[in-house]
C-alpha positions in Angstrom: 119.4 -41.6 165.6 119.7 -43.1 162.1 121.3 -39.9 160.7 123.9 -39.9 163.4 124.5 -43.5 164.0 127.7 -45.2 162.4 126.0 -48.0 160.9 124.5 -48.0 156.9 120.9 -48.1 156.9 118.7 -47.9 153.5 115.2 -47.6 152.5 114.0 -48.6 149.2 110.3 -49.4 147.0 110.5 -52.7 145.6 109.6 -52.3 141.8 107.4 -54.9 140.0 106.5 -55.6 136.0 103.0 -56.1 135.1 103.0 -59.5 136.2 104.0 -58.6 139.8 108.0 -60.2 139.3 110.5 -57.7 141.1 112.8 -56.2 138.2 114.0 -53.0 140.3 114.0 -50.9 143.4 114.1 -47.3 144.3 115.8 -45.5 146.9 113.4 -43.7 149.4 116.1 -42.7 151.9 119.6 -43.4 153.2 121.5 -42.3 156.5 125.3 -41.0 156.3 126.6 -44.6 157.7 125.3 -45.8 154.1 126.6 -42.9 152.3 129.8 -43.6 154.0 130.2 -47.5 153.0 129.1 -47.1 149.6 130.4 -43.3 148.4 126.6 -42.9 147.0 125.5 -39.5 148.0 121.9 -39.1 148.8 121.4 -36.5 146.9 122.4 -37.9 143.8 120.1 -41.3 144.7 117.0 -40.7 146.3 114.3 -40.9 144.0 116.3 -43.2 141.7 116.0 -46.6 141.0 119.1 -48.8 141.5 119.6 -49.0 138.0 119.9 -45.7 137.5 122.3 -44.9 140.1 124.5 -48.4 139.3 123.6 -49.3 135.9 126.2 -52.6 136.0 124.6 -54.0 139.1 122.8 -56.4 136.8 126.2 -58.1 136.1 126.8 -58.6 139.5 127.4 -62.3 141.1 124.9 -61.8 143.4 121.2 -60.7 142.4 120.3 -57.9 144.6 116.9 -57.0 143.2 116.1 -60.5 143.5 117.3 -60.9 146.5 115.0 -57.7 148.0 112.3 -58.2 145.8 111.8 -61.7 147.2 112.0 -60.2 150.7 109.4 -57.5 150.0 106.7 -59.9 148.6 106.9 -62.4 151.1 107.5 -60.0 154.2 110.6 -61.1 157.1 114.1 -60.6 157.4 117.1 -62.0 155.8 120.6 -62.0 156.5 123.5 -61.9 154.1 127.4 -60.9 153.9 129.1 -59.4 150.9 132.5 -58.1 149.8 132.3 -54.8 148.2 135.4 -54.6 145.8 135.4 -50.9 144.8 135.6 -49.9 148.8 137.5 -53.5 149.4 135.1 -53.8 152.6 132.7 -56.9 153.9 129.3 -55.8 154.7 126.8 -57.4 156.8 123.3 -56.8 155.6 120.1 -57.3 157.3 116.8 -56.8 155.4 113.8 -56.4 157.0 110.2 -56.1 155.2 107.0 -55.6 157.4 104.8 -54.0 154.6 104.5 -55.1 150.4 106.8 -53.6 148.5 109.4 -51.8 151.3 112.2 -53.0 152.0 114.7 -51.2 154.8 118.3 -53.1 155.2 120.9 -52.1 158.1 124.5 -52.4 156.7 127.7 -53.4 159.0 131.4 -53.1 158.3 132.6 -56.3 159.3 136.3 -56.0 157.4 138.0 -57.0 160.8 136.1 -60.0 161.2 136.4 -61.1 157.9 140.4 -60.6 157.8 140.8 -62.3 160.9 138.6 -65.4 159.1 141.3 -64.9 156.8 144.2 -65.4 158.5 142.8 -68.5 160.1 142.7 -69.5 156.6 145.7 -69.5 156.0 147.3 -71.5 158.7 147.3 -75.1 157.3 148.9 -76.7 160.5 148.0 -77.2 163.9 143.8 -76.3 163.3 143.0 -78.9 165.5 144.2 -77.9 168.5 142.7 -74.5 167.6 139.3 -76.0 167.3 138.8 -77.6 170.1 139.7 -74.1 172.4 136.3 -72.5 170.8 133.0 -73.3 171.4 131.9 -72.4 167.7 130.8 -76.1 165.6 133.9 -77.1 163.7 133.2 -79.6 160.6 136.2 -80.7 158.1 134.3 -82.2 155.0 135.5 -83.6 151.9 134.0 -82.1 148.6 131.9 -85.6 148.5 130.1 -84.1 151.8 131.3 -86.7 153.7 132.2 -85.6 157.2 135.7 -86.0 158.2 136.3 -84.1 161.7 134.2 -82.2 164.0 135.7 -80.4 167.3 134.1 -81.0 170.5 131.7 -78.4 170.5 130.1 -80.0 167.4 130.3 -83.0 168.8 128.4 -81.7 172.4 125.9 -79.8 170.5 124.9 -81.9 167.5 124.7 -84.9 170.0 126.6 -87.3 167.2 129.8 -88.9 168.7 132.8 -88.9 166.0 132.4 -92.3 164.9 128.5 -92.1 163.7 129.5 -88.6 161.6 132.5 -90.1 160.3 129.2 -92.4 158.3 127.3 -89.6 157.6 127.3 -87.3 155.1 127.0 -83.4 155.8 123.5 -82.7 154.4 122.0 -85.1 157.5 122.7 -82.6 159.8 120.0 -80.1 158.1 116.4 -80.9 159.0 115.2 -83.5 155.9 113.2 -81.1 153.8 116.3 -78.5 153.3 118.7 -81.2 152.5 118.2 -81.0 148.8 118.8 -77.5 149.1 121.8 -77.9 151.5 123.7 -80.0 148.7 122.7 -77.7 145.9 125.1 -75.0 147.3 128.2 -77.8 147.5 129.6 -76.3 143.8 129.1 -73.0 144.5 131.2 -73.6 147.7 133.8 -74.7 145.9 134.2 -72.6 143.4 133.7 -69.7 146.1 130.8 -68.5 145.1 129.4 -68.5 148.6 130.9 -67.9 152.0 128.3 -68.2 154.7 124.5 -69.4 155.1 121.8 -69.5 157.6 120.7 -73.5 157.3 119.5 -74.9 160.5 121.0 -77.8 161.7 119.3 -80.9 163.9 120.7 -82.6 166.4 120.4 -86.5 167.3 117.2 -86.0 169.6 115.4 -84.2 167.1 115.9 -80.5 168.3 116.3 -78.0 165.4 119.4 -75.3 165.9 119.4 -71.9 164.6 122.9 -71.4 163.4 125.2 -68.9 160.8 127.6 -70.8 159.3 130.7 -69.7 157.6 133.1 -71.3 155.1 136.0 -71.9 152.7 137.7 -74.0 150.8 141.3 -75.5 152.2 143.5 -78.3 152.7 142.9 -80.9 155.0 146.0 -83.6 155.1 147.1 -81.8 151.9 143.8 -82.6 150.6 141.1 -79.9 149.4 138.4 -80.1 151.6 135.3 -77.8 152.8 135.8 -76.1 156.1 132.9 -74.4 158.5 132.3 -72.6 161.5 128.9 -72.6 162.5 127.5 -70.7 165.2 124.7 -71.4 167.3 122.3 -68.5 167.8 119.3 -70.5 168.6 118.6 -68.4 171.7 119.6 -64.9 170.2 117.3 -65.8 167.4 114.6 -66.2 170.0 115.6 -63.2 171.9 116.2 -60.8 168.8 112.4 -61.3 167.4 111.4 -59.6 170.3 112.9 -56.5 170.2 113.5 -53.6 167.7 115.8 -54.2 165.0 117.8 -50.8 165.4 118.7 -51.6 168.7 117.6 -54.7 170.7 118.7 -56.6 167.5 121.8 -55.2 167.3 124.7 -58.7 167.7 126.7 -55.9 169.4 126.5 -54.1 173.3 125.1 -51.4 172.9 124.1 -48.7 175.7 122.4 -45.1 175.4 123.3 -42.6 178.5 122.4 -39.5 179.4 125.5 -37.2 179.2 124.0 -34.2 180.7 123.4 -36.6 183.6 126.6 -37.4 183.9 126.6 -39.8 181.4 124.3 -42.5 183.6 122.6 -45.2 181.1 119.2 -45.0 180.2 119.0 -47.7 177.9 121.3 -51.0 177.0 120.6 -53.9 174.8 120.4 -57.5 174.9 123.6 -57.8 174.3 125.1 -55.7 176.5 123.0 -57.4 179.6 124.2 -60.8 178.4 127.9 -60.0 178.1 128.4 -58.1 181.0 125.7 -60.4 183.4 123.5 -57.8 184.8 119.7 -57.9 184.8 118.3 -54.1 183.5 117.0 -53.3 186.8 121.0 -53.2 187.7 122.9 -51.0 185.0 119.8 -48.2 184.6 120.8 -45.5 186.1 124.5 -46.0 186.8 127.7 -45.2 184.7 129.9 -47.4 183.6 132.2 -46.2 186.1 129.8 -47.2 188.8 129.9 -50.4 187.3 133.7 -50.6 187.4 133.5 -51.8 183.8 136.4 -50.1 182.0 140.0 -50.9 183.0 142.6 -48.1 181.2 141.7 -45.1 182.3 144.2 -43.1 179.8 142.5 -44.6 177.2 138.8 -43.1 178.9 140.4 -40.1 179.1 141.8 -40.2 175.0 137.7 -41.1 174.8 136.5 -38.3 176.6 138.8 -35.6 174.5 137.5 -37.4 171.3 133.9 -36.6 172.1 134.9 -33.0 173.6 136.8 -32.2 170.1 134.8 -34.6 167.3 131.8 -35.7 169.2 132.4 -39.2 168.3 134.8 -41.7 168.7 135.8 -45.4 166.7 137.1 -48.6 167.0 139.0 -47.2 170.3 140.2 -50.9 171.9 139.2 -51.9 175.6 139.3 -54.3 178.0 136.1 -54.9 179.9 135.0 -56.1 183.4 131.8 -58.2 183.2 129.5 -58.7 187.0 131.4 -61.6 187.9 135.1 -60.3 187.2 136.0 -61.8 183.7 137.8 -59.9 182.0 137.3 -59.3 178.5 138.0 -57.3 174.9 136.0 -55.7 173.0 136.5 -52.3 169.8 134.4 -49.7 171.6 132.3 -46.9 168.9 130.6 -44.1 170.4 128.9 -40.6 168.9 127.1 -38.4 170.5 123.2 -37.8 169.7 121.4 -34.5 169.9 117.4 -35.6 170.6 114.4 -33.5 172.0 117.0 -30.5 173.1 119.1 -33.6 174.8 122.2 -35.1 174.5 123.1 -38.8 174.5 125.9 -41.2 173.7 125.5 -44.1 172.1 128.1 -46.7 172.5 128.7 -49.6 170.5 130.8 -52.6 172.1 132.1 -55.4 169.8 133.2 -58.0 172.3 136.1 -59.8 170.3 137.2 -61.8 172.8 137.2 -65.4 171.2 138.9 -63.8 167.9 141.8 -62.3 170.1 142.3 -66.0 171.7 142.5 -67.5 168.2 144.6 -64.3 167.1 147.3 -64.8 170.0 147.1 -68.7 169.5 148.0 -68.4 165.9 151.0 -66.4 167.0 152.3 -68.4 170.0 151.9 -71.5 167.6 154.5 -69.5 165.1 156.8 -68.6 168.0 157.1 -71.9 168.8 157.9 -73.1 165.3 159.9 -70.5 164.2 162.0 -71.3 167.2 163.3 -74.7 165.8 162.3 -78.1 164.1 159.4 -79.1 166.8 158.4 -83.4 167.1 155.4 -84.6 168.1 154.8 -88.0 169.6 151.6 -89.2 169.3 
């Protein structure tokens, strides 16, 4: 599966100097998905340390030996995004170490994501009505940490109504013993430096919150201020630890089925269940037809003659039926897996949903401007 799949996955041996400090890492093996996002053959890396095969990586911003040496002395996962100039992609990295000394990351193109973040960006006017239609945390916060808006999900989540944040500063809604470290990454904000970070946050009755937060820097009332959208992935968190990272932990649906079978699923993530509302015990078995998930059947069929011709398919766009009837989007990825004298397809969902709301928002919200001088009475 890993030499077929479209993701990046790498394996590396965390090198140590004589005092046991991290100063390298070799390559032990890499799947075609890495190949692929990078341009670094296999061939021409494994067996090499990273220094070799990039010798300018130590200029770069961000410490990648230290950042997988760190991981493969003290064992775990970690989580970070990166913009790769020379391919102009964003990559998602997860690291993983369960053993001194190894270190094996899984590496997603999240380029769409990131250029939608981008446009919302740029759209000065109007946020707030924006942020109140997702349920993503929404904070506005002056460069002085002070907190200046949140949206209603915040607001519902942290427990905090508007008037007691609007008297507290950003760092107390981090558990107290990360708040030093919360405020220590303010100037690197800033100045751009960093774009996202995993810092739990705690809510008025004491309950911690696993979240991913994003940011940037923008204008707030035509005055610089730092923006975020934090996500609460408290119980993904929970449900992710218990299942294996190449699949179960995939943020994605995805679903393995049997095509000689008629393409019936044998296996489905977390993800997919969760999205779609089913138990296991309900989509084993069955086809996505059988579940009257898809809606376009021309673009099935465009699917199907992808697979007969390339054995593989990407980023093909769907609307989705989930148990109850809500309809939904999602970029549908699929490639076809030859395993034990078997064939299987893999399909990757990416539900986009919310980011198509925001998407179509933006643009009824420049219809109606471009249309004419708009007032607005409050």
């Amino acid at each position: 599966m890993l030499k077929t799949s479209f993701f990046g996955y790498a394996h590396h041996e965390t090198i140590t100097d004589d005092s046991g400090k991290p100063i390298d890492y070799r390559f032990l093996f890499v799947n075609p998905g890495f190949e692929k996002m990078t341009e670094l053959k296999a061939d021409n890396i494994i067996g090499k340390t990273v220094s070799e095969v990039i010798p300018d990586i130590k200029n770069s911003e961000f410490d990648w030996t230290d950042f997988y040496g760190d991981l493969a002395l003290k064992r775990g996962n970690k989580k970070v995004v990166h913009y790769f100039e020379s391919q102009d992609i964003y990559c998602q990295i997860q690291a993983y170490s369960d053993r001194k000394d190894s270190v094996s990351c899984i590496i997603q193109d999240i380029t769409q994501l990131k250029h939608t973040e981008k446009k919302l960006e740029e759209s000065e006017n109007h946020f707030r009505t924006l942020f109140e239609t997702i349920d993503d945390m929404i904070f506005v916060v002056s460069p002085r940490a002070d907190i200046l808006f949140a949206n209603s999900a915040a607001i519902r989540k942290i427990g905090y109504d508007m008037d007691e944040l609007s008297k507290m500063k950003i760092f107390e809604i981090h558990p107290e013993n990360i708040r030093n470290d919360v405020e220590s990454i303010v100037p690197k904000i800033l100045s751009g430096k960093i774009s996202c970070f995993n810092f739990p946050f705690i809510t008025k009755d004491g309950s911690v919150l696993t979240v991913e937060t994003r940011v940037w820097f923008s204008k707030w009332y035509n005055k610089m201020c730092i923006f975020s959208i934090t996500k609460d992935i408290t119980a993904e968190t929970e449900t992710l630890q218990k299942y294996n990272i190449f699949f179960d932990k995939n943020p994605s649906m995805m679903g393995v089925s049997d095509v000689e079978r008629g393409r019936v699923l044998t296996e489905v993530n977390q993800t997919f269940l969760k999205t779609m509302g089913y138990t296991r015990d309900e989509v084993i078995g069955k086809t996505a037809s059988e579940l009257n998930m898809f809606i376009d059947k021309e673009k099935q069929k465009d699917i199907n003659r992808k697979l007969a011709e390339q054995g593989r398919f990407n980023g093909f766009e769907l609307d989705f039926r989930t148990k109850s009837g809500e309809i939904r989007h999602g970029i549908f990825s699929g490639e076809i897996l030859h395993t034990q004298g078997k064939k299987y397809l893999l399909g990757v969902f990416t539900d986009i949903t919310k980011r198509k709301q925001l998407a179509d928002a933006l643009q009824e919200e420049r219809d109606l401007f471009s249309k004419g001088p708009v007032v607005i009475i409050i």
